[in-house]
Structure formats: structure tokens, C-alpha cells
C-alpha positions as CSV (number, residue, x, y, z in Angstrom):
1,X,-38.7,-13.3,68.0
2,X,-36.5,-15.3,65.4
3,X,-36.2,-13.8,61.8
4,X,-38.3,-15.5,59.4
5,X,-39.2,-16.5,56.0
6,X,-41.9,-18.3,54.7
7,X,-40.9,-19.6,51.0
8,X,-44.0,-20.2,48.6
9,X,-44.9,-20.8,44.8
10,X,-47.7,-20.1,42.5
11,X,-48.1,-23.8,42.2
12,X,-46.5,-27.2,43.1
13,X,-43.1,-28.5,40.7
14,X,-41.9,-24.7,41.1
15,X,-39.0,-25.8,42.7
16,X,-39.7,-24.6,46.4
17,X,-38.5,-27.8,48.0
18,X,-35.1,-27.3,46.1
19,X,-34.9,-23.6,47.3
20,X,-36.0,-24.0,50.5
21,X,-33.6,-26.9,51.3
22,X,-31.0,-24.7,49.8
23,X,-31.5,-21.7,51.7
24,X,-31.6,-23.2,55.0
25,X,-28.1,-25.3,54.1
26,X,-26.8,-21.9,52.7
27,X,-27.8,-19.7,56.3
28,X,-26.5,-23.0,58.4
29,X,-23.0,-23.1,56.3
30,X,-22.7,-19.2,57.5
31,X,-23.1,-20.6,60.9
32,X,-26.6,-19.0,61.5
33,X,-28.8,-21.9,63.9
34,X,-31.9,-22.3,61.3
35,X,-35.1,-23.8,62.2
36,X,-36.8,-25.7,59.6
37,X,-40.6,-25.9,58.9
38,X,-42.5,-27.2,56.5
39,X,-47.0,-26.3,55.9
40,X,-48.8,-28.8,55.8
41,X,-48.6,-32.6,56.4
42,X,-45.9,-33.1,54.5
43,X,-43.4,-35.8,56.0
44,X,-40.2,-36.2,53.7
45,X,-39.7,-32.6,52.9
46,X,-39.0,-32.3,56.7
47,X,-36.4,-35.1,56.7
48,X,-34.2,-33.0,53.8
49,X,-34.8,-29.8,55.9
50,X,-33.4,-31.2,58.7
51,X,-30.1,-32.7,56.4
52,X,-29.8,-28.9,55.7
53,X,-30.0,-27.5,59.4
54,X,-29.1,-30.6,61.8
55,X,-32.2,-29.6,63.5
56,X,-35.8,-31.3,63.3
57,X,-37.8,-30.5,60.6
58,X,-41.4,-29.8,62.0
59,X,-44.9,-29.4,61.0
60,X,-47.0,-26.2,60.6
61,X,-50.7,-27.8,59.9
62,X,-53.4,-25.9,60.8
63,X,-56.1,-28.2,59.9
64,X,-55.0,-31.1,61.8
65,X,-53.6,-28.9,64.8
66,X,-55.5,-25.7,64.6
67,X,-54.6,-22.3,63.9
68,X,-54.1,-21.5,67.3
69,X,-51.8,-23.7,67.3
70,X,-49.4,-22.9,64.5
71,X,-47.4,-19.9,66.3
72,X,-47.1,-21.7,69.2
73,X,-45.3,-24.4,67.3
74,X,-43.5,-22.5,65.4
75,X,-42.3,-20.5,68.6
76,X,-41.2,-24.3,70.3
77,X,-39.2,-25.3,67.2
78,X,-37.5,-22.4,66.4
79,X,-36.7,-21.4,69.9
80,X,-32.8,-20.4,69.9
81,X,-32.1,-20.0,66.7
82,X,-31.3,-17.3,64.8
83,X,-33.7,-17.7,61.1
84,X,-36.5,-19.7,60.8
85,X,-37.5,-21.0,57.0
86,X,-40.4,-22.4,56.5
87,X,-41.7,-24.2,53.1
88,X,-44.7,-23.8,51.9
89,X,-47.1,-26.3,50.3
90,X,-48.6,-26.4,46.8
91,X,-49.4,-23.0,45.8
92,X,-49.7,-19.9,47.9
93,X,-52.8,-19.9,48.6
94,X,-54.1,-23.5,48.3
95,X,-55.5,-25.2,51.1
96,X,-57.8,-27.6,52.6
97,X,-60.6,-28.4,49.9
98,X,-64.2,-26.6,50.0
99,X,-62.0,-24.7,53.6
100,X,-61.2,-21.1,52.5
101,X,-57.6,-20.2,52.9
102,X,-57.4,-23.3,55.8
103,X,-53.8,-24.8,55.9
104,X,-52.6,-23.0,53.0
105,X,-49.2,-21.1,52.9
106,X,-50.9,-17.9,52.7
107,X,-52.8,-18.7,55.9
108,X,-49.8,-19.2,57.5
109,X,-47.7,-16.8,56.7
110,X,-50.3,-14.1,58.0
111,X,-50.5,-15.9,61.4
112,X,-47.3,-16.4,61.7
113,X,-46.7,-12.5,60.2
114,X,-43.7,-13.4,58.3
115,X,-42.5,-12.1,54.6
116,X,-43.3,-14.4,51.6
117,X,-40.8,-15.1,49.4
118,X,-42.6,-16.0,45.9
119,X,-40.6,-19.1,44.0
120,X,-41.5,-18.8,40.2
121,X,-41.1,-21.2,37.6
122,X,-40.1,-19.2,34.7
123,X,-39.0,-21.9,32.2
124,X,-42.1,-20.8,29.8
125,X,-42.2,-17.0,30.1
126,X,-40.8,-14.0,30.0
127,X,-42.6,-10.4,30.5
128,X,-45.8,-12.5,31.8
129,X,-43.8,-13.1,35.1
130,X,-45.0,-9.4,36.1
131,X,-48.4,-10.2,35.7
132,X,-48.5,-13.3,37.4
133,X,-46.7,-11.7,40.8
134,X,-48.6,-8.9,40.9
135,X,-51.8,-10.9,40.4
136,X,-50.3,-12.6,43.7
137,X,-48.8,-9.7,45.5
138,X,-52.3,-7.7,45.4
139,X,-54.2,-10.8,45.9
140,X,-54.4,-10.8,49.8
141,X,-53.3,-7.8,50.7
142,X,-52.7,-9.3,54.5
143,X,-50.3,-11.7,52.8
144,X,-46.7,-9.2,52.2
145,X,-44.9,-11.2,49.6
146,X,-40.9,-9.6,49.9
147,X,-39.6,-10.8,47.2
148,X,-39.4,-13.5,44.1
149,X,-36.8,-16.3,43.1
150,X,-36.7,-16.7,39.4
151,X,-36.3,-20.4,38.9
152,X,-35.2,-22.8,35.4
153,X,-34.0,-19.4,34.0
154,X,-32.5,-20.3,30.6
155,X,-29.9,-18.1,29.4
156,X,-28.2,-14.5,30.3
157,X,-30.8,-12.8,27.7
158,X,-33.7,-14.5,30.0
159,X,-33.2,-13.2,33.1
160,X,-32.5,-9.8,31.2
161,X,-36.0,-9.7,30.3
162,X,-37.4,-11.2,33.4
163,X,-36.2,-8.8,35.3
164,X,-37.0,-5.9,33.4
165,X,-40.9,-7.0,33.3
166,X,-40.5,-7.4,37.6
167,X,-38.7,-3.9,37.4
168,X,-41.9,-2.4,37.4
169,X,-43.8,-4.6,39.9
170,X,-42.6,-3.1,42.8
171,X,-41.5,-6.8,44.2
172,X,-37.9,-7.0,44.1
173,X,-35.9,-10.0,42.6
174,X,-33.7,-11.4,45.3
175,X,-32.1,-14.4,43.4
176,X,-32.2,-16.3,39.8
177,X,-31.4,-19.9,39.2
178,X,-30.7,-22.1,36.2
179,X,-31.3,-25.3,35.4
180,X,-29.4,-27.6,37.5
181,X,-30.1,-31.3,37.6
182,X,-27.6,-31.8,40.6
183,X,-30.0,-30.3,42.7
184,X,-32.9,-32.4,41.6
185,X,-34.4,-35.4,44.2
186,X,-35.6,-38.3,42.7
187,X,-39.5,-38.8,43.3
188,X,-41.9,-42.2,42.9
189,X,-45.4,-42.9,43.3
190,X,-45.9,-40.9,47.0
191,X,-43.3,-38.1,46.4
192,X,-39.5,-37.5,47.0
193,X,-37.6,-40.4,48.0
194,X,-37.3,-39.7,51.8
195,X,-33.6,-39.2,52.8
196,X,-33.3,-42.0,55.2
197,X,-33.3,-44.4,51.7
198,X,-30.6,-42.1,50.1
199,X,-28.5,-41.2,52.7
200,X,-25.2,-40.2,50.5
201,X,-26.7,-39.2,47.4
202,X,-29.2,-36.8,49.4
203,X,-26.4,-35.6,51.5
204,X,-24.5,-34.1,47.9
205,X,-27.7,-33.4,46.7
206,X,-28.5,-30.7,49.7
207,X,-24.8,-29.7,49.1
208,X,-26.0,-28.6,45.4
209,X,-28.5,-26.9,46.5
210,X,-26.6,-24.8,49.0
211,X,-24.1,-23.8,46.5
212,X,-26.8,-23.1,43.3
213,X,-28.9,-21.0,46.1
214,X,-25.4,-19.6,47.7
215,X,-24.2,-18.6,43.9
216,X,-27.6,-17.4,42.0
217,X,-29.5,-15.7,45.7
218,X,-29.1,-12.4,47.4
219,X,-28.6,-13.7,50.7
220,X,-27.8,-10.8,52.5
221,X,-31.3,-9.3,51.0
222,X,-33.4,-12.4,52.4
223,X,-31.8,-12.1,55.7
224,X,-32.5,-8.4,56.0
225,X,-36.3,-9.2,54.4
226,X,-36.2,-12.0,57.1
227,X,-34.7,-10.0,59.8
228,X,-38.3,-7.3,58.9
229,X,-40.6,-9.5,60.3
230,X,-42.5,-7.5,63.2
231,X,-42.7,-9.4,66.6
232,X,-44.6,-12.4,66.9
233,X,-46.2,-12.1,70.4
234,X,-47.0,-15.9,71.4
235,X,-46.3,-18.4,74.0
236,X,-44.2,-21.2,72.5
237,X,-45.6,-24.8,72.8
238,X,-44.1,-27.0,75.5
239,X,-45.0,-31.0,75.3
240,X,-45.4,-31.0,79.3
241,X,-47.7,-28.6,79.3
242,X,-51.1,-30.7,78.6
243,X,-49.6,-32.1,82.1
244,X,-49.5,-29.0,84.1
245,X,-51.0,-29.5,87.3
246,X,-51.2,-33.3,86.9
247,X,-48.5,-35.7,89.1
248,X,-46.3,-37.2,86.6
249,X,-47.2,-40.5,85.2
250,X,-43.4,-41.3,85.7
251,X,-43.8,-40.3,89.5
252,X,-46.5,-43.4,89.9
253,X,-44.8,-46.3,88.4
254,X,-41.4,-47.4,89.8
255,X,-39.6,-47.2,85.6
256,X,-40.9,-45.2,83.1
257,X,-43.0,-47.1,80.3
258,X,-40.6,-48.0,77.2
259,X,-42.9,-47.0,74.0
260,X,-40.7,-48.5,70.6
261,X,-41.3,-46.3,67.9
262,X,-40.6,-47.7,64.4
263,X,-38.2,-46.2,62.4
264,X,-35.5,-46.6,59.9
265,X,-35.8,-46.5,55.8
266,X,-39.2,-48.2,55.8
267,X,-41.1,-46.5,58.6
268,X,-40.0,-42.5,58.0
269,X,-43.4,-40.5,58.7
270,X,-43.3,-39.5,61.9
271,X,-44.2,-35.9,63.7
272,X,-40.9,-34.7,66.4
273,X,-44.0,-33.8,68.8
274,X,-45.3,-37.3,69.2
275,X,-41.8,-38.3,70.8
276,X,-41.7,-35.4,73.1
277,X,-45.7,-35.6,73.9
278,X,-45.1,-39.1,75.0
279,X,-41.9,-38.7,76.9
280,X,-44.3,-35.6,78.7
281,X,-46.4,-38.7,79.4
282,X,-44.0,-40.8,81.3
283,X,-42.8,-43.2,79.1
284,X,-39.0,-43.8,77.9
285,X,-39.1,-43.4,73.8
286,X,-37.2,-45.6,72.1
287,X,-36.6,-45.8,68.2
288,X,-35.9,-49.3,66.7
289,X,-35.4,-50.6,62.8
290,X,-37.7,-53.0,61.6
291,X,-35.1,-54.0,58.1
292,X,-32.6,-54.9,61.4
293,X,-33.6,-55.4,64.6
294,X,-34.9,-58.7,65.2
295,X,-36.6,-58.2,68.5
296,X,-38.3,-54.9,70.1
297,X,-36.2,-52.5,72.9
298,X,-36.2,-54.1,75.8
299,X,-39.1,-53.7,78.1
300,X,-41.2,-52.4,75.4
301,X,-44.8,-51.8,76.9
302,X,-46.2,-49.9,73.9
303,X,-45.6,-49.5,70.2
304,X,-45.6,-46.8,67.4
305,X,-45.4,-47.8,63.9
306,X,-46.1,-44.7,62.0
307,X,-46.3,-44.0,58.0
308,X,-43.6,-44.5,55.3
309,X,-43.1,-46.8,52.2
310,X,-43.3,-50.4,53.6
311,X,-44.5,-51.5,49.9
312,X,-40.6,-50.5,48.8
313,X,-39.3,-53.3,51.3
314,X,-41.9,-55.5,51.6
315,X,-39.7,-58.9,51.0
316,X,-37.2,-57.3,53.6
317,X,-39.7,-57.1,56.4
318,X,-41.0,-60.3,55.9
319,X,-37.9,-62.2,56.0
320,X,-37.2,-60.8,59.5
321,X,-39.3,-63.3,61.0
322,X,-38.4,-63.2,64.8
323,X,-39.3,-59.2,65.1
324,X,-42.8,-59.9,63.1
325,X,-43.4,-62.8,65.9
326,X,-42.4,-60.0,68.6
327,X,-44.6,-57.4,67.1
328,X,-47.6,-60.3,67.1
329,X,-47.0,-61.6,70.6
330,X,-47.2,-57.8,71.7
331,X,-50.1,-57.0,70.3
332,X,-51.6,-60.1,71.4
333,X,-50.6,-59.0,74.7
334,X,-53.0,-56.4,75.1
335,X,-50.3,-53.7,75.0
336,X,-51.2,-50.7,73.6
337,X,-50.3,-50.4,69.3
338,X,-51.1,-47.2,67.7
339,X,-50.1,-48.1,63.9
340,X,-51.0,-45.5,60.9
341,X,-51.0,-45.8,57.0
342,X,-47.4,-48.2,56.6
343,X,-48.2,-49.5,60.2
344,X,-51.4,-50.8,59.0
345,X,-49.9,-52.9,56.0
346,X,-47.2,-54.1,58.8
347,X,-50.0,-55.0,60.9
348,X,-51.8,-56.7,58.3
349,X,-51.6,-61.0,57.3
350,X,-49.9,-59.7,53.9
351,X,-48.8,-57.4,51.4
352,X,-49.0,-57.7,48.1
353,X,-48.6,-61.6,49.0
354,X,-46.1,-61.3,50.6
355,X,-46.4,-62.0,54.8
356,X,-46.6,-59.8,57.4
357,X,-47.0,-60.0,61.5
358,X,-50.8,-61.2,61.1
359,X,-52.4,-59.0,63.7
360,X,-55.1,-58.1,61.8
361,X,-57.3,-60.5,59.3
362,X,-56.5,-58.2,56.7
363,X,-54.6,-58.1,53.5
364,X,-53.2,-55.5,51.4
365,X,-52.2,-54.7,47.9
366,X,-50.9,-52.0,46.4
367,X,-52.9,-49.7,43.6
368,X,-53.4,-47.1,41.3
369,X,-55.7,-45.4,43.0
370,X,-53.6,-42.2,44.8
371,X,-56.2,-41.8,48.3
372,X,-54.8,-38.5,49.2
373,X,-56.3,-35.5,51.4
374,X,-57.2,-33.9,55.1
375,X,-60.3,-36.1,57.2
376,X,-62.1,-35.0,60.0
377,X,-62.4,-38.5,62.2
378,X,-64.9,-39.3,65.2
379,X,-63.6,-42.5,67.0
380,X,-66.0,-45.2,66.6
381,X,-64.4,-47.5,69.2
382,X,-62.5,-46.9,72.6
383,X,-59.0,-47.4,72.2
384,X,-55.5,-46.8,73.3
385,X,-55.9,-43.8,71.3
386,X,-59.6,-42.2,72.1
387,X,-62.3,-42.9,73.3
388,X,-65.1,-43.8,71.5
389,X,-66.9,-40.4,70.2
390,X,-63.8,-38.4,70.2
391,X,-63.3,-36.2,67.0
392,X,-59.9,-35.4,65.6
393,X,-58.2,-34.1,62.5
394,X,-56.3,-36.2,60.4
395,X,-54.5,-36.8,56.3
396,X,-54.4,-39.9,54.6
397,X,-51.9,-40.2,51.9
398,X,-51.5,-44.2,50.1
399,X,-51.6,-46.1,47.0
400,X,-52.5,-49.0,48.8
401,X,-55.9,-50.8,49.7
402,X,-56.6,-53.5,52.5
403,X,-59.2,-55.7,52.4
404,X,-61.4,-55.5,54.3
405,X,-61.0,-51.7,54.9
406,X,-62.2,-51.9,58.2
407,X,-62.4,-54.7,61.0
408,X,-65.7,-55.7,63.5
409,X,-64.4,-52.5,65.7
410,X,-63.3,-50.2,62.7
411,X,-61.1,-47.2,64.5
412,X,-62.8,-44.1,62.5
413,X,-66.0,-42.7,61.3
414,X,-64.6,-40.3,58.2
415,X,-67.1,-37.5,57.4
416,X,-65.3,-36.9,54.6
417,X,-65.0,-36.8,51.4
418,X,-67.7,-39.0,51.8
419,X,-68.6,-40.9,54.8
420,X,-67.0,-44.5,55.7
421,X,-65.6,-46.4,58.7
422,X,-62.1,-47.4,58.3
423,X,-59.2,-48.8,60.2
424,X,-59.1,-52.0,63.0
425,X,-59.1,-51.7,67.0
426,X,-58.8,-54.9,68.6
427,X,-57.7,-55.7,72.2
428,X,-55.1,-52.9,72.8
429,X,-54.4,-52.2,68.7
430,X,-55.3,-48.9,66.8
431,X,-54.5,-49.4,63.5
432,X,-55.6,-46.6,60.5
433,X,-54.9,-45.3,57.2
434,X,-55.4,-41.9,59.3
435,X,-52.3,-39.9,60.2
436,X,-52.7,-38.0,62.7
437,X,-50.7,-34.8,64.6
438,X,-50.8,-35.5,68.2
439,X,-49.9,-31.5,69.3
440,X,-53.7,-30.9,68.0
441,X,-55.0,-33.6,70.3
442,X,-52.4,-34.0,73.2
443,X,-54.8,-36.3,75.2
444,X,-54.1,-39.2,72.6
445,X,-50.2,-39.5,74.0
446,X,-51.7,-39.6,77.8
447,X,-54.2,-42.5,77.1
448,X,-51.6,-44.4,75.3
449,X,-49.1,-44.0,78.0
450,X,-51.3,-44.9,80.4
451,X,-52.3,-48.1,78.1
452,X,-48.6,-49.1,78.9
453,X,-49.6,-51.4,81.8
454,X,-47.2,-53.4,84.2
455,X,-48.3,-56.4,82.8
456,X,-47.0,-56.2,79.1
457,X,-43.1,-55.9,77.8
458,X,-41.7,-57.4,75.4
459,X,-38.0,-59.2,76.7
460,X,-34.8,-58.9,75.0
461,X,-34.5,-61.3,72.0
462,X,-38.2,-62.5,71.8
């Protein structure tokens, strides 16, 4: 099984994005093939992890896709390569709320039985650095934490005393960093900035963070603590197999479906394993840019728009009238569109005043309100997606409201944090503020390729 490391903090703003990123660019530059992972639901960490690797950065979530799950995927993504780093998310052992150790890092680590390495802000301590790792070494004693990272040290004298306090901890310190605000990635009201809006600045910015990592981290040491990790004894996730058995939707039609699946610097949020479950399904994936393209691929039968910042480019999608007319005629097609959080606003008759396609008698706005955190969602009307009744796990993430919140078919019952119908299904549209992981509930790819009926597609140029 691939060497692994999972890389984890005591809290969030320790800095393990900026390690993490580092340590994967710093393997890759020794010409080691690293798989990237990231806990959680996370969507623009991935996009700097794969920057680092040239591989995709993929999704460990074991709320929204299980825990039996989580090996699996990590055996598919990392299949081939020699190290596999994944980054945690917030602290070690947070998770979902009122869940136990549910989706958190520590969770994770122990079913996927890899070494943690502990990232620790120490800008605002010295000797009380022992205290704190051991408080998190003993704390699970399932969860092996190899190793700490010493991060915003100040000065020479610092890490002296740092590392004498860890001397006795009997966790050894396998790389310090200073202060570097090369390294740093901007961040706004969601997060990071993803790296399909910065492409050349987050291109030297990954460089920084190779070299800092490369000049202030034992590599050698986290290979070897890597290299420790004791067989991981799981079948690795393959895309076709929810289809085993089945004949091949491709088999009954005489061309494989063309699903578009938005993409470019407004539309980043997207999961590698919806691509690959719906190329499983029969249809032909193909990625367009709604800031460029004025009409959809060719043929399209079906349509993804998934999450990202369509708030940040709001004047920019409107003025691209002709692929807003295409994305409306579509829809009113019939033909299957599954559209989640920056979707929905795309969807919608405006945003923040400004127009959109007009699908949905909706409008949104943004807010300062942050509606953030994991929902477990029954279907409350058959769609391209599920049927009505179906239950499956999902995260909303938006500073954004749309009014009203939900449509005469909404598309979800939430249970919770408290309980509320939300979203819009009308004639073949599924539109939500719900992201959702599609490896958790294959069957949702299947029904929305078989959505993709003969008599919709969108021709070139309308």
C-alpha cells in the first residue's frame, strides 16, 4: 500500500494548508508521484494540492460518503503513486457537530491507519508546546501522531526552547518554519481564493511553499514516518463498479449522452468522482466556461453547474447573454440540470440585481450571514437526482440567500440543524444550496444519465 501521511493541527489558521501544499510540491520536485487528499468537504484546498502534485486533489468525507467508504477512496486516488498526503481539517479531532469523532482528521487517520503529523502554531509559546502535544498524542491513543512541525517560529533562541520543551515529549520534531509571507494565500469571505482565479500568483506561491518546507523540514524523516504505515488491506473504489452486472447505458443508445459540466474561475467546486461516476453511466463529460463560452458543448443532453463564487463575477456572467439563453432553453427542455450552491444563484432571475438565466422565480442576494455545516437531506420531490424519499448526506457552505428559499417542488427536506425544505425541482431541474458527494450515493449519477433523453441537446451556437 502507498506510504502515507495524514497532516493535522490543533486548530484551524495553524498553517496546515501551507505545509501540506508544501510537502506534496517538495516529494513531487524529488520526482516521488504524490497523491493528494484533503478531510472533509473542502473544495479549494484540493485545487492547490493538485498545483503541487499534477494530480487530482480528492475528497476524504466520511459523513457525506461513509466511513466505509474512505479507504476505498483513498486506495482509487492514490493508486500508483509512491506517497500519499492527505490534509486534514480544522483541528485534529473536530468533526461533524453533536457526531463524535465523525469526519474529523483523527477519524480518518485511524481508518485509513496512517501517522499524524501534528502542525503547531507556536507564534505565542514556548515550553507550553510540550503540554499541548502531549495533551494530543495521549488523547486517542488509536490516533499515532509521528511527529510535529513547528510553525511562525520567531527567532534562532525560539526554536531553542521549543525544542528543548518537545525533547521530553517523546514526539520528535521533524521540521521548523518561520514566518514567511510568500507562502501566504489570500483568503475572502468563503476561504482561500481558489487557484483557478490566481493562476500565476498561486503557481509562485506553491513554489514558496516547496522551498520554505524543502529548507526548514526533515524530509527524509517524514518519508521514512510515511514509509511506517502498516498495510491498509482494502479494495480500491472503481466508478464502474455501482454498474457491475448491469449492460452499459452507452451499449443502448447509438452516442453516448454529452453531460456539460460547468467550470472555469466562477464555477470551481466540483468532486473528480462525479466526472468519472457519470462517464461509468454512459454519458460523454464535457467541461465548458460560463465567463467564455457563449453556447453549451455540442449535443449537450444534461448539465452540471456545481459550487464556486458566482457572487465574484456576477456582472461577467450576465453580460454573456447567448450562453444564459442556452442554459434557459435547456432547462426548459426538460433535460436533466442538477445545479448546487453557485448553480442555484446562476439558475436564479438575479443576483444581487443583477440578471441571471431565469429558470427559477427566484432571486438572490448576498449576506452576512455565513450558512455553513454537514445536512442529512430526504428528497422531497422526484428528480433527475432521486427519487422522492431518498436520504443523502450533504454540506452547505454560502453567504448568500434566495428568495424564496424554496420553490412549489422544494428538492430537500433538511433535518438539520433545524428542519426546512429548501432548493427548486421543476420539470427536469434540481437546483440546491446542498452539495453533495456522489461516491456516497452512486445511484444519483445513473438517474441523471438516464435523464439524458434523445429528445433534448443543445446545438452548436444556440
Amino acid at each position: 500500500m502507498v506510504a502515507r501521511l495524514v497532516i493535522a493541527a490543533p486548530s484551524s489558521g495553524a498553517g496546515k494548508t501551507t505545509v501540506a501544499t508544501g510537502l506534496m510540491a517538495a516529494f513531487a520536485g524529488r520526482g516521488l508521484a504524490v497523491s493528494p487528499h484533503k478531510v472533509g468537504p473542502d473544495y479549494i484546498d484540493p485545487g492547490y494540492h493538485a498545483l503541487a502534485t499534477g494530480r487530482p486533489g480528492r475528497n476524504l468525507d466520511a459523513y457525506m460518503c461513509g466511513t466505509g467508504l474512505v479507504a476505498p477512496l483513498f486506495a482509487h486516488g492514490s493508486r500508483g503513486c509512491d506517497l500519499a498526503v492527505v490534509e486534514g481539517v480544522m483541528g485534529l479531532y473536530d468533526g461533524a457537530a453533536d457526531q463524535g469523532e465523525l469526519a474529523s482528521t483523527a477519524q480518518v487517520s485511524k481508518l485509513l491507519k496512517a501517522p499524524v503529523v501534528l502542525v503547531v502554531d507556536a507564534s505565542s509559546q514556548s515550553r507550553s508546546v510540550a503540554a499541548l502535544v502531549h495533551g494530543f498524542a495521549s488523547w486517542d491513543p488509536e490516533v499515532r501522531i509521528g511527529g510535529v512541525i513547528l510553525n511562525k517560529v520567531a527567532t534562532d533562541r525560539h526554536e531553542h526552547l521549543l525544542r528543548e520543551a518537545l525533547g521530553e515529549s517523546g514526539v520528535p520534531v521533524l521540521g521548523v518554519l518561520r514566518r514567511a509571507p510568500a507562502v501566504a494565500t489570500p483568503s475572502r469571505h468563503l476561504g482561500l481564493v481558489p487557484v483557478a482565479e490566481r493562476q500565476a500568483a498561486a503557481v509562485e506561491a506553491v513554489a514558496a511553499q516547496a522551498e520554505q518546507v524543502r529548507a526548514g523540514c526533515d524530509l527524509d524523516g517524514l518519508l521514512a514516518l510515511a514509509r511506517s504505515a502498516p498495510d491498509l488491506r482494502t479494495e480500491a473504489w472503481d466508478p464502474n463498479g455501482p454498474w457491475a452486472g448491469v449492460p452499459s447505458l452507452a451499449a443502448q443508445r447509438p452516442r453516448r449522452p454529452v453531460v456539460a459540466v460547468a467550470g472555469g474561475a466562477a464555477f470551481t467546486f466540483s468532486y473528480a468522482e462525479h466526472a468519472e461516476l457519470l462517464t461509468a453511466a454512459g454519458a460523454e463529460v464535457v467541461t465548458f466556461d460560463p465567463l467564455r463560452d457563449e453556447s453549451l458543448p455540442e449535443g449537450t443532453s444534461g448539465l452540471v453547474i456545481g459550487g464556486g463564487f458566482p457572487e465574484m463575477y456576477g456582472p461577467e456572467l450576465s453580460a454573456n447573454e447567448p450562453l444564459r439563453k442556452a442554459v434557459a432553453e435547456l432547462a426548459r427542455s426538460g433535460a436533466p440540470v442538477a445545479a448546487e450552491c453557485a448553480g442555484l444563484l446562476y439558475l436564479a432571475r438575479s443576483l444581487d440585481g443583477t440578471p441571471m438565466c431565469g429558470v427559477l422565480d427566484a432571486d438572490a442576494r448576498m449576506s452576512e450571514r455565513l450558512t455553513l455545516g454537514y445536512r442529512d437531506a430526504v428528497a422531497v420531490s422526484d428528480s433527475p437526482l432521486a427519487a422522492a424519499g431518498a436520504r443523502m448526506r450533504g454540506h452547505e457552505f454560502h453567504r448568500t440567500v434566495i428568495e424564496p428559499a424554496a420553490g412549489a417542488r422544494a428538492a430537500w427536506g433538511l433535518r438539520q440543524p433545524e428542519r426546512r425544505v429548501e432548493g427548486f425541482v421543476q420539470d427536469g431541474v434540481h437546483a440546491s444550496y446542498v452539495h453533495t458527494h456522489w461516491a456516497g450515493a452512486p445511484e444519483a449519477a445513473a438517474r441523471f444519465v438516464a435523464h439524458c433523453g434523445p429528445g433534448h441537446g443543445a446545438e452548436s451556437g444556440t
